[in-house]
Each structure stands twice: as structure tokens, then as C-alpha cells.
C-alpha positions as CSV (number, residue, x, y, z in Angstrom):
1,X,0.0,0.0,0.0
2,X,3.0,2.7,1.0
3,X,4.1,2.1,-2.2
4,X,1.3,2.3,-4.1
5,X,1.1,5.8,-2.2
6,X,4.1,7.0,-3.2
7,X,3.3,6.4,-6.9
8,X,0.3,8.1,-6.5
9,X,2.3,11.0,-5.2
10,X,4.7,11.2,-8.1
11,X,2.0,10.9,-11.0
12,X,-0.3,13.8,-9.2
13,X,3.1,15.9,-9.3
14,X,4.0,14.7,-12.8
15,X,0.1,15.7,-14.0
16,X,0.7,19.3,-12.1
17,X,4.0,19.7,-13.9
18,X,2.8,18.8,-17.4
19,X,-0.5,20.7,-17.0
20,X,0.6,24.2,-15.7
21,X,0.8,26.4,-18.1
22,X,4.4,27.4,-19.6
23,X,6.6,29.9,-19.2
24,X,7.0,32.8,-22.0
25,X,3.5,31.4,-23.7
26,X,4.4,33.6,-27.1
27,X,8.0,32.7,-27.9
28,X,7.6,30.1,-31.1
29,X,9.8,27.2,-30.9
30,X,10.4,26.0,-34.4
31,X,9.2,22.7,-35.6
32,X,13.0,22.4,-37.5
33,X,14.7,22.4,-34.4
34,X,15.4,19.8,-31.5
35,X,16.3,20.2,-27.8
36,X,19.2,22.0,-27.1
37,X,19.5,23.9,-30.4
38,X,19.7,27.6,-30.1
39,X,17.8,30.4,-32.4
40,X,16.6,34.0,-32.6
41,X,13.1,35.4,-33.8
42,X,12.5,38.6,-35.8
43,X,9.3,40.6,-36.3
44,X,8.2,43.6,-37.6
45,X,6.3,46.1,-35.0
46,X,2.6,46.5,-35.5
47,X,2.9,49.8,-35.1
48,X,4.1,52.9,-36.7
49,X,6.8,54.7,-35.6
50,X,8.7,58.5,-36.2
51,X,11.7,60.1,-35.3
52,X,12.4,62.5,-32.5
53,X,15.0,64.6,-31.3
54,X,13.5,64.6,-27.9
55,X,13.1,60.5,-27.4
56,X,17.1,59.6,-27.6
57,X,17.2,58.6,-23.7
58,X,14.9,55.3,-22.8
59,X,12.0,55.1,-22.4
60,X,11.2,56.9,-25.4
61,X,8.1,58.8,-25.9
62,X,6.4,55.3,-27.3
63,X,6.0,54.8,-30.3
64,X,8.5,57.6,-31.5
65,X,12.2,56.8,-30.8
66,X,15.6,59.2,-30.9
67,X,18.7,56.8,-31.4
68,X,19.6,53.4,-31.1
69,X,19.1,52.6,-27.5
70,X,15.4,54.1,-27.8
71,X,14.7,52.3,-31.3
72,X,15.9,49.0,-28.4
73,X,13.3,50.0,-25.6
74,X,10.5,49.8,-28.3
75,X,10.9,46.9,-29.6
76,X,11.3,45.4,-26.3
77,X,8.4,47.1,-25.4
78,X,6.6,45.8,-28.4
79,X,8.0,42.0,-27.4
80,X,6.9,42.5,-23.4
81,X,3.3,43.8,-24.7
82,X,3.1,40.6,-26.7
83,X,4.0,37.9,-24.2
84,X,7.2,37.2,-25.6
85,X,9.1,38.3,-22.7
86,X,8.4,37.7,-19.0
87,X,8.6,39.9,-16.5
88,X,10.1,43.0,-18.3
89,X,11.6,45.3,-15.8
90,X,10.5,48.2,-18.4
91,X,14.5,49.2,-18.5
92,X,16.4,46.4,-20.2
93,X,16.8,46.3,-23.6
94,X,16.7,43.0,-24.6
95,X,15.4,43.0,-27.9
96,X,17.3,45.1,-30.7
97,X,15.8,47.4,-33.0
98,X,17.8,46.6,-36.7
99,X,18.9,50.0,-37.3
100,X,22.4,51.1,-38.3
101,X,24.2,54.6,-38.0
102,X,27.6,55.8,-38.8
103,X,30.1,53.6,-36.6
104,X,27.5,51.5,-35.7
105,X,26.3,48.8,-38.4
106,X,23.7,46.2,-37.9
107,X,25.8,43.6,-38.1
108,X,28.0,44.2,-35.5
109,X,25.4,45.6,-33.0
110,X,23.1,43.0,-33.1
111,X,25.0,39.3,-32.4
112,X,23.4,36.5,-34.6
113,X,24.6,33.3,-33.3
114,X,22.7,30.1,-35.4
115,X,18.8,30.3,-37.2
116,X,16.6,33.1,-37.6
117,X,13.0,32.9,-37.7
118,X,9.9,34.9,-38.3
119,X,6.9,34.8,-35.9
120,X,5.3,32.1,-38.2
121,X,8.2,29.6,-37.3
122,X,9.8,30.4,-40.9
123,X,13.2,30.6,-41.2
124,X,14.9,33.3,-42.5
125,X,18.1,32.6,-42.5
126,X,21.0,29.6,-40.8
127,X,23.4,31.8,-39.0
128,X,24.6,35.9,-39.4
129,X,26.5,35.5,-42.8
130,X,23.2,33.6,-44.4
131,X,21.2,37.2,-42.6
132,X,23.2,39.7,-44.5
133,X,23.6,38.1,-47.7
134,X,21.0,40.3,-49.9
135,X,18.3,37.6,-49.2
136,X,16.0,36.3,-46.7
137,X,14.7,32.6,-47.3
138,X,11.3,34.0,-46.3
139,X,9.7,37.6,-45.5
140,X,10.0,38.8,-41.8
141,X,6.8,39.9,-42.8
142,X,5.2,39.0,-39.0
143,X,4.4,41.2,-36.4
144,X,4.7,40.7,-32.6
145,X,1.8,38.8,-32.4
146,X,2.2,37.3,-35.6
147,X,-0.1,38.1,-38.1
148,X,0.5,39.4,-41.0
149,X,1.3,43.2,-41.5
150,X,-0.8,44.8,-44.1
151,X,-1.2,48.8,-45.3
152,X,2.3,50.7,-44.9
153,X,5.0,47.8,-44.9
154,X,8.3,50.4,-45.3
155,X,10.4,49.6,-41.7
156,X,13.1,51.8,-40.9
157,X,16.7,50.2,-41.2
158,X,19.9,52.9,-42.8
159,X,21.2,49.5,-43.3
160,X,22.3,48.3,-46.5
161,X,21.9,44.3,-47.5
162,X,25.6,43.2,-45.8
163,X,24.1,45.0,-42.9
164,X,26.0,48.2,-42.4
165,X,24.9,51.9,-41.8
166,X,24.5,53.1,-45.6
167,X,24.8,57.0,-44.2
168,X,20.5,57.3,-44.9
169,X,19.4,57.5,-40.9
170,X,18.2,60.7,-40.2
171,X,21.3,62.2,-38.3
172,X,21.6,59.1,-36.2
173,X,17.9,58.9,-36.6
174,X,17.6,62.1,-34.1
175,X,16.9,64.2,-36.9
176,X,13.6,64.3,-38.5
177,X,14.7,67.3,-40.4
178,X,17.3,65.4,-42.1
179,X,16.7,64.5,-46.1
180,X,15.4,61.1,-46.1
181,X,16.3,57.7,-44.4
182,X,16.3,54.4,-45.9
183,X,13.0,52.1,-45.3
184,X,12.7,48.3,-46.2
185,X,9.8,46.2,-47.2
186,X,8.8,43.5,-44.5
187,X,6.7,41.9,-47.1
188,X,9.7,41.2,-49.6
189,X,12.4,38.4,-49.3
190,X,14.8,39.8,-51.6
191,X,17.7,42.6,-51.2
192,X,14.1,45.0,-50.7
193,X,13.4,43.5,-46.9
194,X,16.7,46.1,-46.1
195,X,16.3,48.7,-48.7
196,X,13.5,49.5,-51.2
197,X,12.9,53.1,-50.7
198,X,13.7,56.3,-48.9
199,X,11.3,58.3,-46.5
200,X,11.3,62.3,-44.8
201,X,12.2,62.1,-41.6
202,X,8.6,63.6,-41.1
203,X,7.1,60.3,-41.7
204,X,6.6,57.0,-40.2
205,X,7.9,53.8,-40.9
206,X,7.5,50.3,-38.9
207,X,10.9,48.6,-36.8
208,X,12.6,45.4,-37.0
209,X,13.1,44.1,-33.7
210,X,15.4,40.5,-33.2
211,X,15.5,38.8,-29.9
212,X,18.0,37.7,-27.9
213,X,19.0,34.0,-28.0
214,X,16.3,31.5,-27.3
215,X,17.1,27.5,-26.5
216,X,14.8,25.2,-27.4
217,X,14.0,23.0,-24.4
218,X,14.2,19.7,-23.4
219,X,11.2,17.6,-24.5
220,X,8.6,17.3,-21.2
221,X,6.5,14.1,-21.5
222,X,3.5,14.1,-23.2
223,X,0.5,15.9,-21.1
224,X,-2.0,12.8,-22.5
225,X,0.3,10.1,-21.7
226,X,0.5,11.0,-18.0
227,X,-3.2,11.6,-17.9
228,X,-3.0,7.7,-18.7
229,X,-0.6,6.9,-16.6
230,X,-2.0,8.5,-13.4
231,X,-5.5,7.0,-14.9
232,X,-4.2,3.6,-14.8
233,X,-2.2,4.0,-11.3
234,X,-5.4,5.6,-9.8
235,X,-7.3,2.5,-10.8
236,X,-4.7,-0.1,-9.5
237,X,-5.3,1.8,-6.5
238,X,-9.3,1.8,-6.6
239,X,-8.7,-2.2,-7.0
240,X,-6.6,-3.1,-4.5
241,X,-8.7,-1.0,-2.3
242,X,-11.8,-2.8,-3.4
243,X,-10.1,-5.8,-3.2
244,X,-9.3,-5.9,0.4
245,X,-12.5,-5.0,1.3
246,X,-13.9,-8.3,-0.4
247,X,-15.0,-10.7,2.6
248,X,-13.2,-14.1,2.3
249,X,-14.8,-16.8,1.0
């Protein structure tokens, strides 16, 4: 009987385990990769976003952003608002904005270390050299909450396709009074994705945000199979109960 107990203990913990909900419900964990293996996402923001003098110190005047480091705090902002970080402390920057500006390009501000993949669990691209190549394998195209962006697509990059600052960023995207600044096309796969067209710093352009590494985790057992499990324990228990209360014969 004690140890019939103590199974009963373990498969009531097991069921709690597999049946609370996870952790970080929003980050994606692609279907392509297997325990262990380490990736990065990439959306485009839902929202529009302009260029302001007066929002270069975090946290920015949201959406609107001055600089790198508060183009950062709105795209983590974007992530936290869509579940894909937990517990934001509203200061961090984990996420990074893909923006470049003179002495600071792309790819060297933003470390891609293996896979990239859109919010649709499509990969873009296998490691940082297959990123800045001039294509993408498939559009970023996804927003924070994945689905699909539709009206204005141009996303604010000054970043040409080997990822480096191409001199169009609005002053270090500080100033909207500057000529123009180079836009992208979240909706193209080609060379366009980084960029297809130029934009006043007046207007207002969508931002590519890229997380920091994600892990994909070790495989837990299979919610239904300890439902069965515990099932069948529960009953051995019911029996053996029942069957001591039988009178003897």
C-alpha cells in the first residue's frame, strides 16, 4: 500500500508539472529544431513609428524613438506587450531594434549566433552570414503577435543588405529634419526586406526588432500520456482497495 502511495504522489506531481501552463507562452519554438539547439526570432512592429530629437534617452516617448538605445526600448516594449518576454523590468533592452548609424552597423550591433526565424516559425536565415547576404529565405513579414502586416510595410533600417549603416538614418535617426532615411519592405524576401525606398524624416515607418537568444527545451512528457498513466495508477489503486474490502470466502 506505501508504495502504491508513493506512486500516486509522483504521478499527481508529474500531471501538475505537465499541466501548468508554460513559461513565456508567445516565444515560437520551431518545428525544425530539437532540444538544445539555439535560435533568434525577428518581427516587424505592429505599429508605426517616427523620429524624434526629444526621445534619444529610454523610455522613449512610445511609439516615436531618438537613437539606437530608444529604437531598443520599443521593440522590447513591443515583445513584453506581446508575451514574448516575462517579467520586463520596463528598462532592459533585450530585444534590438535593426537600425544602423555611422560607426555603428547592424551587423555588428546586433550578435546572430545560429537560425533566424519569423513569428510564423519560418526561417529566414541559418546563421549571421546567411542574414546579410541580400536575401532572406522568407519575408519577416510578421508582427509581434504574428499576423501578417498589411497597409504601410516600409520599416526603418539605414542599413544596407551586408548590414551596415548606408549613411540614410536621419542624423543618427535624431533628426527628423534630415533629407530622407532608408526604409525596407517587411513583405519582400529579396535585397528590398533592407532597402527599397527612402522616407522624410517627417514620416513614419515600422521597426525590425530581433530577440535575444532563445534555447529550445528539453522535451517534457506528453500531457496525455500522463493523464493515462496517473489513470491507470489511480485505478490499481481503486482495485486493490476494493479488493481488500472483499470478505473471504
Amino acid at each position: 500500500m506505501i508504495r502504491l502511495k508513493v506512486i500516486t504522489g509522483l504521478i499527481t506531481g508529474w500531471l501538475a508539472f505537465a499541466l501548468a501552463p508554460t513559461a513565456q507562452a508567445g516565444i515560437i519554438v520551431p518545428s525544425d529544431l530539437k532540444p538544445g539547439d539555439k535560435y533568434q526570432l525577428i518581427f516587424v512592429t505592429s505599429f508605426l513609428s517616427g523620429v524624434s530629437s526629444a526621445n534619444a534617452v529610454p523610455p522613449p516617448d512610445y511609439p516615436d524613438f531618438g537613437g539606437l538605445a530608444a529604437a531598443d526600448w520599443v521593440v522590447t516594449s513591443a515583445a513584453s506587450d506581446a508575451g514574448l518576454i516575462d517579467n520586463w523590468d520596463g528598462e532592459t533592452l533585450l530585444w534590438k531594434a535593426l537600425l544602423s548609424i555611422a560607426g555603428q552597423n547592424a551587423v555588428d550591433r546586433i550578435p546572430i549566433t545560429g537560425p533566424v526565424y519569423n513569428l510564423a516559425g519560418q526561417r529566414l536565415a541559418n546563421n549571421s552570414a546567411d542574414l546579410w547576404d541580400g536575401s532572406l529565405a522568407a519575408p519577416v513579414r510578421y508582427t509581434e503577435y504574428g499576423i501578417a502586416i498589411s497597409g504601410n510595410t516600409h520599416v526603418w533600417t539605414g542599413t544596407n543588405t551586408a548590414g551596415n549603416a548606408n549613411g540614410l538614418d536621419l542624423g543618427g535617426w535624431l533628426n527628423p529634419g534630415a533629407p530622407v532615411g532608408l526604409v525596407g519592405d517587411a513583405t519582400f524576401a529579396d535585397s528590398r526586406w533592407l532597402g527599397n525606398s527612402n522616407l522624410a524624416g517627417t514620416q513614419t515607418a515600422h521597426l525590425y526588432a530581433i530577440s535575444p537568444e532563445f534555447e529550445v527545451p528539453d522535451v517534457a512528457p506528453e500531457p496525455a500520456s500522463l493523464v493515462l498513466l496517473g489513470i491507470g495508477v489511480m485505478g490499481m489503486v481503486a482495485y486493490h482497495r476494493r479488493g481488500r474490502k472483499l470478505p473471504r470466502t
